[in-house]
C-alpha positions as CSV (number, residue, x, y, z in Angstrom):
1,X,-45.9,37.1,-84.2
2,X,-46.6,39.8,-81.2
3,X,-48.1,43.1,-82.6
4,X,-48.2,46.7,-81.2
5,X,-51.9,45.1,-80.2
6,X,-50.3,43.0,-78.0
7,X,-48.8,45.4,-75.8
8,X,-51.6,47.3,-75.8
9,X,-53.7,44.3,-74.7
10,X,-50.8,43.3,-72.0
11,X,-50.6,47.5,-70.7
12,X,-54.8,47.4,-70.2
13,X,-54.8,44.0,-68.6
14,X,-52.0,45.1,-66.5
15,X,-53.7,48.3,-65.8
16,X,-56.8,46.7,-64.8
17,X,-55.4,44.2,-62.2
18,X,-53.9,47.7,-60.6
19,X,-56.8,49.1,-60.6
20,X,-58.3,46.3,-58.4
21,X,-55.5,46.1,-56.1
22,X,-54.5,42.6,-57.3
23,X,-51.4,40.8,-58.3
24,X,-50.4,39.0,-60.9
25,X,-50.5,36.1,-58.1
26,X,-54.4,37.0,-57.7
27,X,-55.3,37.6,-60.9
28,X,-54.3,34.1,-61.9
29,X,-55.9,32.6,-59.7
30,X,-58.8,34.2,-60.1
31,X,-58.7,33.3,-64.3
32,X,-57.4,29.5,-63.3
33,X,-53.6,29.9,-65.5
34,X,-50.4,30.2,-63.6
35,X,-48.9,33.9,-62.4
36,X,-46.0,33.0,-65.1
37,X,-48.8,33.3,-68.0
38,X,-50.2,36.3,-66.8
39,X,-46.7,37.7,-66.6
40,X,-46.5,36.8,-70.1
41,X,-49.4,38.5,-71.5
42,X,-48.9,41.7,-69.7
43,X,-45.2,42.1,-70.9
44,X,-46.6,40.9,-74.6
45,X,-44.6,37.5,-74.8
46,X,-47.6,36.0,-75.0
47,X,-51.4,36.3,-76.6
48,X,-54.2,35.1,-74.5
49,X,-56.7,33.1,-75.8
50,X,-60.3,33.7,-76.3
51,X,-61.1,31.8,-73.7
52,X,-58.7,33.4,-71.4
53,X,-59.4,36.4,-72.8
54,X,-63.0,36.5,-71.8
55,X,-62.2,35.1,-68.3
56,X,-60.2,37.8,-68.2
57,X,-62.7,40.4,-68.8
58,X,-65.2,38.9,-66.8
59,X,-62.6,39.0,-63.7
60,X,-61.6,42.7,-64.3
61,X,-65.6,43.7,-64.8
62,X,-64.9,44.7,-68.4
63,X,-66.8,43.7,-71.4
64,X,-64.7,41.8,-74.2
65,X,-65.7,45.4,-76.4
66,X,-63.5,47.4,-73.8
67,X,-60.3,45.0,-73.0
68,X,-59.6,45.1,-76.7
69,X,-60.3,48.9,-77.2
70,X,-57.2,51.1,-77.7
């Protein structure tokens, strides 16, 4: 089951990729899952593993602390 935490988690991933100037295309890429899944996890239809999730972090140049601070 999805949680408020979820769309947090998807809005600051989301946030993130913008901030870089990156697509969900790119971002992908970039973390090895298709653009599909990242579509997923920024719209909160999906949770990210904690292995994605730390590729993830390391990609954007966040620490695991921060991506999951709201």
């Amino acid at each position: 089951m999805l949680t408020k935490n979820d769309i947090k988690l998807g809005k600051k991933i989301k946030k993130l990729r913008n901030n870089k100037g990156w697509t969900q295309a790119e971002l992908s890429e970039k973390v090895g899952v298709t653009e599909k899944h990242i579509q997923f996890i920024e719209t909160a239809n999906r949770k990210p593993s904690l292995k994605l999730a730390t590729k993830l972090a390391k990609v954007l140049g966040v620490k695991m602390s921060e991506l999951f601070d709201f």
